[in-house]
N, C-alpha and C positions, 0 to 999 in steps of 0.2 A: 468503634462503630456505634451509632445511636440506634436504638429500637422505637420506630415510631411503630405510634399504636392507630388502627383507624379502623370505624364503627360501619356497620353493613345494618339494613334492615331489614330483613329477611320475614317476610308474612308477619307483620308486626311483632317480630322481637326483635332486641336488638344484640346485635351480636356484636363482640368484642373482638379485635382477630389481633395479634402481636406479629406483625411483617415488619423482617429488618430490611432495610429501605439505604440502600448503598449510592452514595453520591459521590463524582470526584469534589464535591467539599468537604461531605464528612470526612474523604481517606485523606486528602492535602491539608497541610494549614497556611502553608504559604505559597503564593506564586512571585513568580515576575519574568524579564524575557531582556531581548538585547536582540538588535540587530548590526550587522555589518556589510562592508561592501570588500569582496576580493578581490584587487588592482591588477594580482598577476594571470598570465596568457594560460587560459585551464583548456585542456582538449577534454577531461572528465571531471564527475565528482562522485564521490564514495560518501555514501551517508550509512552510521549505524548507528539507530535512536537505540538501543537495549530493546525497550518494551511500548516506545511511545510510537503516533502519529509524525507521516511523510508527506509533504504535498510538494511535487516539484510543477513549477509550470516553466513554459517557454518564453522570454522575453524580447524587447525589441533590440536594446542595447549589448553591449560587447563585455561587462562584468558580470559576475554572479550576485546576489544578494543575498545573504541570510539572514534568516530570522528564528530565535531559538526560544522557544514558550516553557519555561521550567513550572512544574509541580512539586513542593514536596514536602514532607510531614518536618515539623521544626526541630530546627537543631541538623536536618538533614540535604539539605542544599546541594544538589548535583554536581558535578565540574564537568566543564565541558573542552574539548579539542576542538582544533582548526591549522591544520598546513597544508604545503600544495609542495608535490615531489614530483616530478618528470611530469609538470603538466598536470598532476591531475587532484584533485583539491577531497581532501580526505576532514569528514567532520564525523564526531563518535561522543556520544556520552562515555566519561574517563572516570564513571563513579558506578560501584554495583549497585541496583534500586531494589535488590532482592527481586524476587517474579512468582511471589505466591499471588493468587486471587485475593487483591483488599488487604494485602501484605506488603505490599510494595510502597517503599520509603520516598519513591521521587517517579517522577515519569520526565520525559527530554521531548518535545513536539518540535519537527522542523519545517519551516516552510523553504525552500530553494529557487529564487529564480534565476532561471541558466538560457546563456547564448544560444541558438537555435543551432544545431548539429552537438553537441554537446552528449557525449555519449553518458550514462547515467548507470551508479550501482548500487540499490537502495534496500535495505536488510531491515528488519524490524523483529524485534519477538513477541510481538505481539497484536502492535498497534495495524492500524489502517494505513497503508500505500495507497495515496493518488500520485497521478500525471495526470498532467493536459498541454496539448502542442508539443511533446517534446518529439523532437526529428534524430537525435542523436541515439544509437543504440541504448537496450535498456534490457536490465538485468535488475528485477525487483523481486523481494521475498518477504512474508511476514509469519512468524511463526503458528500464529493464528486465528491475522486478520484478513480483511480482503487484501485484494490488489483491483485498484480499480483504476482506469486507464482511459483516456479518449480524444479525440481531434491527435494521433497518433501521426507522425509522418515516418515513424524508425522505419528505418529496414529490418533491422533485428527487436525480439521482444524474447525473451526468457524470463518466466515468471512463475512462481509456486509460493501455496500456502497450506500451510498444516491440517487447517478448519473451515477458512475460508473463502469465499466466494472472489472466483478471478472474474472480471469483467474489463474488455477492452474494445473498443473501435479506432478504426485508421480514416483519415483523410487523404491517404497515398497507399497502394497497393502494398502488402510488407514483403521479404524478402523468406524470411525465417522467423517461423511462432511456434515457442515450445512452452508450453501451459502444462502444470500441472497442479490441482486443486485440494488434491488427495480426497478429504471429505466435504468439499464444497461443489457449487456449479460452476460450471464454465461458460460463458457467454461474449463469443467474438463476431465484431459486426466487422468485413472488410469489404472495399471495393471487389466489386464481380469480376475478377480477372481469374483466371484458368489457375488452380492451386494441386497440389498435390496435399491429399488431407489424411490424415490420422486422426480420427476420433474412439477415444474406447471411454466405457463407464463398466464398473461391476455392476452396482446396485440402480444405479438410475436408467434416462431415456437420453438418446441421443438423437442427431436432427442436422443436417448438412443440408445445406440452403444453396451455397455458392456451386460454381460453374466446379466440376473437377478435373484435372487432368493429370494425367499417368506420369506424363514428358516432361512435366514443367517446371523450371527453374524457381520454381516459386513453392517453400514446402508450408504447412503446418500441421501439426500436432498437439492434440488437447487431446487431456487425461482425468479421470478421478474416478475414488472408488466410490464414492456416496452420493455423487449428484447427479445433475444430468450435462451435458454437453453438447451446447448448440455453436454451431458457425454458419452466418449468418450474411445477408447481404447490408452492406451498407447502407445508408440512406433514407 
């Protein structure tokens, strides 16, 4: 790690201040990335970056496409998996990157484009989870980054993260939303259709916007101890 040094002037003197200044270039010394296309029929995919960044989005065509952005300090080069078992297409960094803060030997970033219904399982330990468009159920976790989510058509969403911030909107009424942020906020924008809601916070505010209904086939539930929790109207 480099110590850059940088000068303040403060009522004409000048001040010296020594702030270590942490880049992903100072911690990496090499990158490079590889894409592929998967030919065979996937009904899912299963992504576990370790500690890196998820972005799946929805596409028009009938394969999936990936794309794997490596980080990592020299000499130390990640390995990476890819196979498809009953359907369903399993991608994992197959190298430990260690998971100290500014310790960590490689990061694995995935980008995923998937068939529209394509249901999705997407685990991180660290990094940042997006979606966009995906219609396929979706079961995303970061250990403690966001989940950030939107132009949603799932019926299902199950999502939790250790720190932080879940954030999701639908373009289709959802079915089942089970959020849990623990120290982050929550923030779900859905079409105004009749839901049955659970919201709790220990320490924050919370804020139900949408229509509620006691009867209805339609649940969700947002959680966290540290933030606030808002569900929201679309649009």
């Amino acid at each position: 790690m480099k110590i850059r040094f940088r000068a303040f002037l403060v009522s004409g003197a000048l001040l010296l201040a020594a702030a270590p200044v942490l880049s992903a270039c100072d911690q990496y010394d090499d990158s490079d990335s590889r894409s592929f296309d998967v030919k065979d029929k996937v009904t899912g995919v299963t992504v576990d970056s370790a500690g890196g960044d998820i972005d799946v989005v929805a596409g028009d065509g009938d394969g999936v496409q990936v794309t794997e952005n490596l980080k990592y300090k020299s000499g130390k080069r990640p390995s990476t998996e890819h196979f498809v078992r009953d359907g369903n297409l399993h991608l994992k960094v197959a190298t430990s990157c260690g998971s100290s803060l500014g310790s960590a030997n490689c990061t694995v970033n995935y980008r995923v484009e998937v068939p529209r219904g394509v249901a999705v399982s997407l685990h991180s330990g660290g990094g940042t989870v997006n979606l966009d468009g995906v219609s396929g159920g979706v079961d995303a976790s970061s250990g403690g980054g966001e989940v950030k989510a939107e132009n949603l058509a799932a019926g299902r969403l199950t999502a939790s993260s250790g720190g932080g911030a879940i954030n999701a909107s639908w373009s289709k009424a959802p079915d089942d939303v089970d959020v849990n942020a623990k120290g982050g906020n929550v923030t779900l924008h859905v079409p105004d259709s009749g839901y049955q809601v659970s919201a709790s916070t220990t320490l924050g505010s919370k804020k139900v916007e949408v229509k509620t209904d006691s009867s209805s086939e339609r649940h969700i539930k947002a959680r966290t101890f540290a933030g606030d929790v808002k569900v929201l109207v679309a649009g």
